[in-house]
N, C-alpha and C positions, 0 to 999 in steps of 0.2 A: 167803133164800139168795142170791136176784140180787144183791141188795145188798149181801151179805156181800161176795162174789167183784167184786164192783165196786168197793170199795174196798180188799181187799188187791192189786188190780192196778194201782191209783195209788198203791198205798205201794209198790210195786215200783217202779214207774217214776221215781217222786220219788229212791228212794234211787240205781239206776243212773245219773241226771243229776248229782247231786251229786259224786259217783266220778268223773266226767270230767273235765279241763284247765277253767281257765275261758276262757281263748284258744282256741276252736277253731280256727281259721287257722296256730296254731304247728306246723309241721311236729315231727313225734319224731324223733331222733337216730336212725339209722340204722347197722347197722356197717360200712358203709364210711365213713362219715362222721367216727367214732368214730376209725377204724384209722388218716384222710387226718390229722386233728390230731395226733395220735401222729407222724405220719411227719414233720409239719412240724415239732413239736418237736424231731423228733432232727436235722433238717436247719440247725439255729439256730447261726449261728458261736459258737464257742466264747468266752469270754472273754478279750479281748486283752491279752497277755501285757505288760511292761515293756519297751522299750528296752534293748539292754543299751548301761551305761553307758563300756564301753573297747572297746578291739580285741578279736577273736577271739584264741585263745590264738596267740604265736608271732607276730604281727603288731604289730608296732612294741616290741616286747620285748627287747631286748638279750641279757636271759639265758636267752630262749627256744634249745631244741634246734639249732632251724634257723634261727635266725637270723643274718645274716651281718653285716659290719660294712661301714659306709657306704665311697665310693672315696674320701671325704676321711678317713675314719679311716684306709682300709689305706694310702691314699698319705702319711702325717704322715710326716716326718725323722724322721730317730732320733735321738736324745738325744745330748749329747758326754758325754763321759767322764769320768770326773778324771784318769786317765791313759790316756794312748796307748801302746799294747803292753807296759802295764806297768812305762813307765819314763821316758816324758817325763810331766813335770805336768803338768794343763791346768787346775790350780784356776781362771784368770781364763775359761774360757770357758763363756758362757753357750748353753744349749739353743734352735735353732731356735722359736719362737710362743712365747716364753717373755721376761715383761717385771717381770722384781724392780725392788723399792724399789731409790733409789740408795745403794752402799754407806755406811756410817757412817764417821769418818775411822778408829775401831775395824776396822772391817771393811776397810777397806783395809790395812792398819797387817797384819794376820793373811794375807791374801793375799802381799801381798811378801815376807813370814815365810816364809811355805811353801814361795814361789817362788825363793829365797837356801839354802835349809839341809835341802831335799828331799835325799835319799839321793844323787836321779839327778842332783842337781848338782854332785856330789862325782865323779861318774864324768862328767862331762861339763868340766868344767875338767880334769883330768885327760887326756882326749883333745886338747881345744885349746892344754892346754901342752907336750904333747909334740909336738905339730903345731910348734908355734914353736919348743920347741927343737930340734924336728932340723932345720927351717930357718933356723936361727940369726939370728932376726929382732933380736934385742937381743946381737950379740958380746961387750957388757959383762957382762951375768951368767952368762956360761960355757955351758961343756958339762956332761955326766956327772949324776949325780944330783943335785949342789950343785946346777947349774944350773937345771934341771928343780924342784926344790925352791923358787928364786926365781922362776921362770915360771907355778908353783902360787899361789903368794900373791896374785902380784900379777893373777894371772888372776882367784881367787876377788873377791877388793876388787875389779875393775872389773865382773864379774858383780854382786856384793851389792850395793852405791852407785847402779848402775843401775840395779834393780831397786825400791829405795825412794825414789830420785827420782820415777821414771820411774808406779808403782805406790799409792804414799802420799803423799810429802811435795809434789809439785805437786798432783797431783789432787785434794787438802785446800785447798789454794791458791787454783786456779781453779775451783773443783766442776764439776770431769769425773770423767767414770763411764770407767775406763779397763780394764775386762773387753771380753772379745770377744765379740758379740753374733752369732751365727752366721746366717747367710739359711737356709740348708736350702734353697732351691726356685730354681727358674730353669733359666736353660740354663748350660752350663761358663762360657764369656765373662762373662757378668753375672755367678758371684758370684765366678771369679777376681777382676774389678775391683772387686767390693763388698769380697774381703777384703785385696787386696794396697792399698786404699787406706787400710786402717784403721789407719796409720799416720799419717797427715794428717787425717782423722777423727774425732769422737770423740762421744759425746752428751754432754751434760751434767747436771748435777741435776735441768733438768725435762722431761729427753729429747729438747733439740734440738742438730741438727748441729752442731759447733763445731769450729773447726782444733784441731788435737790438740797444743796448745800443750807438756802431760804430756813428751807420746811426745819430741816434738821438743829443746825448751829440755832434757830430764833427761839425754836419754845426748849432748848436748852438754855439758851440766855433767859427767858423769862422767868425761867425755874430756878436759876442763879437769883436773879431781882428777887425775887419772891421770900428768900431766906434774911431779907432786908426788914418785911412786915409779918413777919409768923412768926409764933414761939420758937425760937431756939429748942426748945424742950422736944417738940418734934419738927424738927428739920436735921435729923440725920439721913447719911449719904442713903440709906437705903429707901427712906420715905422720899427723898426728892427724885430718886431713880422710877420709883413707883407712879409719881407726878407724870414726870417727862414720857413712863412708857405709857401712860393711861391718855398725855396729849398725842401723842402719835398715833393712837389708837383710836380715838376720838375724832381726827381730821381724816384718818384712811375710811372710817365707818362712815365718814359726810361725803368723801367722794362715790362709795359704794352705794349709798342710798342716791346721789348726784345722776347716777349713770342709768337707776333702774328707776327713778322715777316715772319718766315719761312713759314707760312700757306700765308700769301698775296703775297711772291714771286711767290709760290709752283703754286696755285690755284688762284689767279689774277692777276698776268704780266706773269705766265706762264717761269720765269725764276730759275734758283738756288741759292735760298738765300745768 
């Protein structure tokens, strides 16, 4: 019986040894141990997200909400017009920061067109002929309607001839670009002298200064044509000097009003040029 009991107490024993860790020295997991892993896991920075690749909305967006427009956009000139108050033309003027091809002798040829046979030049010779005839600048073609009727003609021909010398047939000639090319910026002084010189003037076909040969040699030549249909009686040298300087005078003053228009719609009627 000893011996029985002696031996099922080493099979006891054999079996609870095997049931242990074979590391004894490994400590057991503990649950604080357990809970501090856990915490560290949730404590793990998250996954880092992408860059984004633009602004935030409304930042640098134009057609965002809030977005406003730069001091160089709200400060840009304003455009010219093709007409001014609806009845002068202003087909030859070109828009402040604005640089077209130079015209084709097509395109010029259309320009002088519009600028001879516009509505408001019909109402505009009209005014300067009865200016002359009530001042009786030519005694020989009378008074009264007759008169007035010879003062129309030959006003309209000294407008027309001018204008396609002046507009098409030099400017083909010499390749000048004979549109008015507006400043839009500055102070008054600088661009009155920018526009009252564009007279003398002029760019050319590959956009440099050039004397404005056009302007000058055209309504000198039309002031020549002119002694063709006027009294002789007054067409001395000194009245056609007078002509020629009163046409120079007269296209330097269209560029002048050209350049400031947009500013007196803008900022004194308060309208769109």
């Amino acid at each position: 019986m000893r011996f029985f009991f002696l031996t099922t107490f080493l099979l006891s024993a054999a079996c609870a040894s095997a049931q242990q860790p074979s590391d004894p020295a490994a400590p057991h997991p503990s649950v604080e141990t357990v809970a501090g892993e856990a915490r560290d896991t949730q404590d793990l920075p998250d996954k880092p997200q992408p860059a984004q690749s633009g602004p935030p909305d409304g930042a640098g967006n134009p057609n965002a909400p809030d977005a406003k427009p730069s001091d160089k956009e709200s400060a840009a000139p304003a455009p010219q017009p093709k007409r001014i108050l609806g009845l002068m033309p202003n087909f030859r003027a070109v828009s402040a920061d604005t640089l077209p091809v130079p015209p084709t002798p097509k395109q010029a040829l259309w320009i002088a067109t519009q600028n001879s046979f516009d509505y408001s030049d019909f109402i505009f010779v009209a005014i300067t002929s009865a200016v002359s005839e009530g001042s009786n600048n030519h005694p020989q073609l009378g008074k009264g309607v007759d008169g007035f009727a010879k003062y129309y003609w030959r006003g309209f021909v000294d407008k027309t001839d001018g204008n396609y010398l002046v507009i098409f047939v030099l400017p083909t000639i010499f390749h000048q670009d004979e549109r008015y090319y507006a400043k839009g910026e500055g102070g008054f002084w600088k661009r009155f002298a920018y526009s009252s010189t564009r007279i003398l003037i002029t760019p050319n076909y590959q956009g440099h200064d050039s004397v404005n040969f056009s302007e000058l040699l055209g309504r000198g030549m039309a002031e020549g044509i002119s002694t063709a249909y006027y009294p002789s009686q007054t067409q001395t040298a000194g009245a056609i000097a007078t002509k020629y300087g009163y046409a120079l005078l007269r296209d330097a003053a269209t560029d002048v009003f050209r350049e400031f228009w947009p500013d007196i719609a803008t900022h004194v009627l308060h309208r769109h040029p």
